[in-house]
C-alpha positions as CSV (number, residue, x, y, z in Angstrom):
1,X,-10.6,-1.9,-46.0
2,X,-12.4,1.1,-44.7
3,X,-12.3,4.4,-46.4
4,X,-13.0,7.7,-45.0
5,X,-15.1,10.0,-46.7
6,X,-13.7,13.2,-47.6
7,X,-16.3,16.5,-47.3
8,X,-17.1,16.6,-51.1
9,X,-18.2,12.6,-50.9
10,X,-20.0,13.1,-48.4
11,X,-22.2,15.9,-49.9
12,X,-22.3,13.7,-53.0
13,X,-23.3,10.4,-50.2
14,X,-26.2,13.0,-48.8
15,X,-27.5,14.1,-52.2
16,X,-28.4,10.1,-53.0
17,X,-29.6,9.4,-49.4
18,X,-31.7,12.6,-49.8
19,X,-33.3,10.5,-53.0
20,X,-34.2,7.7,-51.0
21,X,-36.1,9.9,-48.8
22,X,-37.7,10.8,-51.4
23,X,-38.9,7.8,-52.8
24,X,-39.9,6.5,-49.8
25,X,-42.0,9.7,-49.5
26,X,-43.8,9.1,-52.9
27,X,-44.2,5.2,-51.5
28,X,-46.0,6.7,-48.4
29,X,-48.7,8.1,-50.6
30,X,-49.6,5.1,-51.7
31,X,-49.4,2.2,-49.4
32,X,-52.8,1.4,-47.9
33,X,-54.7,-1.9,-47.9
34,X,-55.5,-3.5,-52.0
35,X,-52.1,-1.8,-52.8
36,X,-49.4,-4.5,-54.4
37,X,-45.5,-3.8,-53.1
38,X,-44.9,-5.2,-57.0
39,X,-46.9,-1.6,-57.4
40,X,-44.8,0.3,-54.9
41,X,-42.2,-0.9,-56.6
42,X,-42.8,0.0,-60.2
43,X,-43.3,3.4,-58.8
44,X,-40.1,3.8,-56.8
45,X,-38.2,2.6,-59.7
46,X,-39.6,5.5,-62.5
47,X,-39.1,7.8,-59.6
48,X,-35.5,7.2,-59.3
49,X,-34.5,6.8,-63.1
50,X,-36.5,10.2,-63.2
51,X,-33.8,11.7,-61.1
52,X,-31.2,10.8,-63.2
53,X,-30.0,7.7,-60.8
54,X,-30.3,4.5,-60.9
55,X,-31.9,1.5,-58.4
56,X,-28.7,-0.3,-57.1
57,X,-31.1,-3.0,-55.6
58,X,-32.1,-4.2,-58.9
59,X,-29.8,-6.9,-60.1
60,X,-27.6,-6.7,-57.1
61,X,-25.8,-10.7,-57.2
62,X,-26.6,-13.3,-54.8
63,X,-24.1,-16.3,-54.1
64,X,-27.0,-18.4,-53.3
65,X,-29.2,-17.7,-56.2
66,X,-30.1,-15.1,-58.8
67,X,-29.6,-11.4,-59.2
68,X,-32.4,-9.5,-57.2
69,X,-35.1,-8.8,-59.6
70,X,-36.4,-5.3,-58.1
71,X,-36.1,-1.9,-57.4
72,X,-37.0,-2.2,-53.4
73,X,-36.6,-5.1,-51.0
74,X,-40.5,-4.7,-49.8
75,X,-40.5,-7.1,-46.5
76,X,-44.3,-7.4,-44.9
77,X,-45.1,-9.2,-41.6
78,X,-42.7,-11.4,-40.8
79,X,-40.2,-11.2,-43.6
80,X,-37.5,-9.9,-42.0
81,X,-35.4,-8.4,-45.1
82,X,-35.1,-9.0,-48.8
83,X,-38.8,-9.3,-49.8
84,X,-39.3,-9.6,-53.5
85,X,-42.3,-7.5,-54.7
86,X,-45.1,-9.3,-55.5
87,X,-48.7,-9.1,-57.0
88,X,-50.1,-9.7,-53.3
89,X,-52.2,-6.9,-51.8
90,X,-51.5,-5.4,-48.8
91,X,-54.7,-5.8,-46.3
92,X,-55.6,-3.8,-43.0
93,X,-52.9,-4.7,-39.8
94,X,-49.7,-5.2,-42.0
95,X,-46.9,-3.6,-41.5
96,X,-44.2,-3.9,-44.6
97,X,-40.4,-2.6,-44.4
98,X,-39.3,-1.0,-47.7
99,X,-35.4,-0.7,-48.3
100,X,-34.7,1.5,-51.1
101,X,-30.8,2.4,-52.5
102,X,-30.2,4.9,-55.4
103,X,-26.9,5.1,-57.0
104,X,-26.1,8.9,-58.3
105,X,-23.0,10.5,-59.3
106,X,-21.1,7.7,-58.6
107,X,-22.6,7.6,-54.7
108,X,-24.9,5.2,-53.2
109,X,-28.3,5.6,-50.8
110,X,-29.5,3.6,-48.6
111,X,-32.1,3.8,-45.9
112,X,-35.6,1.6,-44.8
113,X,-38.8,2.6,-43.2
114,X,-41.2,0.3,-42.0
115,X,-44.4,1.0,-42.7
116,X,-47.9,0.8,-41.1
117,X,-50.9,-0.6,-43.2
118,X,-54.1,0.5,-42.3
119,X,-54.9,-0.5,-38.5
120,X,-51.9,-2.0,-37.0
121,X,-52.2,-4.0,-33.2
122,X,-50.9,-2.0,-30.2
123,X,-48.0,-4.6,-29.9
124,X,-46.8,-4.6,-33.6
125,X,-47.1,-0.5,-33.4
126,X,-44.5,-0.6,-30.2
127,X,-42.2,-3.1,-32.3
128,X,-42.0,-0.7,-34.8
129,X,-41.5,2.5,-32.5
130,X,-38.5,0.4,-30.9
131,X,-36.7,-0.7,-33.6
132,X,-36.9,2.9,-34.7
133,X,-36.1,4.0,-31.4
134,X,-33.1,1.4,-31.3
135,X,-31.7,3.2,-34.9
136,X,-31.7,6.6,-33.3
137,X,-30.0,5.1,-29.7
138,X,-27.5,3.6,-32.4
139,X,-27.0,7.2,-34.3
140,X,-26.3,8.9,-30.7
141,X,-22.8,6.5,-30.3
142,X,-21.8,7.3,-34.1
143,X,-19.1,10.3,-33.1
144,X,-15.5,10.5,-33.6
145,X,-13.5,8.5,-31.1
146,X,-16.4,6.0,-30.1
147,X,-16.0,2.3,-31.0
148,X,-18.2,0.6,-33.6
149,X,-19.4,-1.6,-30.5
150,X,-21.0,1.3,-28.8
151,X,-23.4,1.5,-31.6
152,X,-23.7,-1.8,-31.7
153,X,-24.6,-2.5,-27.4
154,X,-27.0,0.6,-27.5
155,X,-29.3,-1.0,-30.3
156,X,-29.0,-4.1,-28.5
157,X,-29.7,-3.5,-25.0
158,X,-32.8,-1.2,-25.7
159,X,-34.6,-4.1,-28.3
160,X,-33.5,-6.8,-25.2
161,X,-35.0,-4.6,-23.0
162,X,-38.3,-4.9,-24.4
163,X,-37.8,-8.5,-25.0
164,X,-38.0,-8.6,-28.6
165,X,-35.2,-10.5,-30.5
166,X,-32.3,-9.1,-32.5
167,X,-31.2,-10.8,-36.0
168,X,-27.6,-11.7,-35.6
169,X,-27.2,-12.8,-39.1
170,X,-27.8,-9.5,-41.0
171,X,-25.9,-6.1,-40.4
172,X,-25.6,-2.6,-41.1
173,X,-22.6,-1.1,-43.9
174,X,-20.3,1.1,-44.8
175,X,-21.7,2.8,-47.7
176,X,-20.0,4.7,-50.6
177,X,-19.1,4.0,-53.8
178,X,-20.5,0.9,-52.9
179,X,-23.7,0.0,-51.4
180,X,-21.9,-2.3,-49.2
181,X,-18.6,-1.5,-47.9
182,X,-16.2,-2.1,-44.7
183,X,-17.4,-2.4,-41.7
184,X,-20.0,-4.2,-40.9
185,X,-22.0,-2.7,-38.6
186,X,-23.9,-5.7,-36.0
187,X,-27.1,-4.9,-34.2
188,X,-25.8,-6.6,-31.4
189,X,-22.3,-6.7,-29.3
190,X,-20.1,-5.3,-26.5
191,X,-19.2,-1.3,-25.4
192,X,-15.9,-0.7,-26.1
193,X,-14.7,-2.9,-28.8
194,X,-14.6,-3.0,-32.7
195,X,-12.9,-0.2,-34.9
196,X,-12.6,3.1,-33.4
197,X,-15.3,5.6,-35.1
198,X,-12.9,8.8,-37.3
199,X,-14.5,11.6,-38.9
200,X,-15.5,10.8,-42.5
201,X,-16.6,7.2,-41.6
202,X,-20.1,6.5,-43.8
203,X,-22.0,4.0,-42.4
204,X,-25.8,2.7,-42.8
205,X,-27.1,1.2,-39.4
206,X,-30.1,-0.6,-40.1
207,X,-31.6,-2.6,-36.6
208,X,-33.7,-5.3,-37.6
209,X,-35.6,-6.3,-35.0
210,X,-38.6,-9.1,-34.4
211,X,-41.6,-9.1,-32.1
212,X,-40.8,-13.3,-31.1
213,X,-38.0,-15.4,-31.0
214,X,-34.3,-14.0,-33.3
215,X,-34.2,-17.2,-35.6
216,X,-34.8,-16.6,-39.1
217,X,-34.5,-18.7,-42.6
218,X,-34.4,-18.3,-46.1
219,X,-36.9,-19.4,-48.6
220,X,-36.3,-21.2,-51.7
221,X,-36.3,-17.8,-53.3
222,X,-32.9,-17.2,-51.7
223,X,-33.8,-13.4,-51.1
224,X,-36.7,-13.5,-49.0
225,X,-35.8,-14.2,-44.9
226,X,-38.7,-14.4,-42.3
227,X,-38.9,-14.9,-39.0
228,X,-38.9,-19.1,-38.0
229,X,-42.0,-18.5,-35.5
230,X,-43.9,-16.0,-38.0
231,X,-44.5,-13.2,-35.4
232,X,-43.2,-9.8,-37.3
233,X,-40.1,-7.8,-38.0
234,X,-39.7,-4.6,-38.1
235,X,-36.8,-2.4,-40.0
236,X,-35.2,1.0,-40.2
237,X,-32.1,2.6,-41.3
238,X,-30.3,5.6,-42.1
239,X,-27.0,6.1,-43.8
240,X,-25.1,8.7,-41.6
241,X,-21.6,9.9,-41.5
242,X,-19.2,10.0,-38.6
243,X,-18.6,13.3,-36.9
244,X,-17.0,14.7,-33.1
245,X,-20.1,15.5,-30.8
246,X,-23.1,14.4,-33.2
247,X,-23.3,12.1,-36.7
248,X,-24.5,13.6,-39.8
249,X,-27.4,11.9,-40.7
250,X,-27.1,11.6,-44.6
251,X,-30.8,10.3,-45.2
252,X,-34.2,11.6,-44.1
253,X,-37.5,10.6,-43.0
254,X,-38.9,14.4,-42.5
255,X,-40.7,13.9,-46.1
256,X,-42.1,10.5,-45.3
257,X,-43.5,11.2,-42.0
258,X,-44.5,14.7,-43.8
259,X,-46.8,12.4,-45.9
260,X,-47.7,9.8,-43.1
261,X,-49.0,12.9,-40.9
262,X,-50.7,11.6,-37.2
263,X,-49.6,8.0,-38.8
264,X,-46.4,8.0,-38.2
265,X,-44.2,6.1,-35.6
């Protein structure tokens, strides 16, 4: 069932996204190499509490395994989504995707930035700038009376283009109430098909992209999914609602790449 959003939601939808930006923001000032993601995520956690919402990552269930156990999903290398924060430091030349959602008045956030660590190689740096690249190709197709599969073929064909492969088994949202809602929105698929795109549709596109070969698997955590060659993934999203002529982007990475400066993709 998909539900359209009516103006007031989607103010309330912008005002969480807006958090997420936010927290990423505070993450940016921190990430560097000998920094732990189990310390990024600490940190994003008080931040969002301290804005009066809560992390709707943390407990969120799992049908293969147990509740997720954090406040961000902090993927590095070649995790691909879903990484568990840990007591590993970060060192120079990772990269590491943080997904962050927020949960106020009722409304959820969601959005990802993958971030550079230190002194990342040339072809890891284009990966990211594609898959970024790739969200924004995506955003341009989100307008009243599009089809879902026009976002869908215009993340695709740029990340084939450069020959990196797209994860089939993961997929962007609707978001509202829920984190997750109706449809799904693929990283992959054909012009001109799926659900037609109405004002008031909220959706979170989210490429995830990897420098090698598509195939992926999950480890015994059940969360954490990596790449089956162990080249690197990157991630981005934005949650964004459906307009004529041009979508509303509901979140924001003008504060992170505020903090990231020259460093940014």
């Amino acid at each position: 069932m998909i539900f359209l959003k009516t103006e007031d939601e989607i103010e309330l939808l912008r005002e969480a996204n807006l958090l997420v930006g936010k927290t990423l923001a505070e993450l940016a000032k921190l990430i560097q190499p000998g920094v732990t993601t189990k310390q990024l995520d600490k940190v994003a956690e008080e931040f969002i509490r301290d804005h009066g919402a809560i992390p709707t990552f943390k407990g969120f269930p799992n049908p293969y395994g147990g509740p997720f156990p954090a406040s961000i999903c902090a993927s590095v290398n070649d995790v691909v989504v879903h990484g568990i924060p840990n007591d590993i430091p970060l060192k120079d030349g990772d990269i590491v995707s943080v997904d962050c959602g927020t949960k106020l008045n009722g409304f959820c956030g969601d959005s990802c930035y993958t971030f550079l660590v230190g002194e990342v190689s040339a072809e890891v740096k284009q990966l990211c700038k594609t898959t970024k690249e790739a969200l924004y190709k995506g955003i341009e197709q989100a307008v009243t009376g599009r089809r879902l599969g026009d976002i869908s073929y215009a993340i695709e064909s740029l990340c084939t283009e450069h020959s990196y492969g797209v994860v089939k088994e993961f997929v962007g949202h609707g978001v509202g109430k829920e984190m997750h809602e109706d449809p799904q929105v693929p990283n992959y698929g054909r012009r001109g098909t799926g659900p037609l795109l109405k004002k008031g549709l909220c959706i979170a596109i989210e490429p995830m992209i990897t420098l090698g070969s598509r195939q992926i698997y999950m480890e015994s955590d059940k969360w954490t999914i990596k790449t089956r060659d162990g080249k690197a993934a990157a991630h981005y999203e934005h949650s964004l609602a459906v307009r004529p002529g041009k979508a509303d982007i509901l979140s924001s990475f003008e504060e992170i790449e505020k903090v990231l400066g020259d460093k940014a993709i």
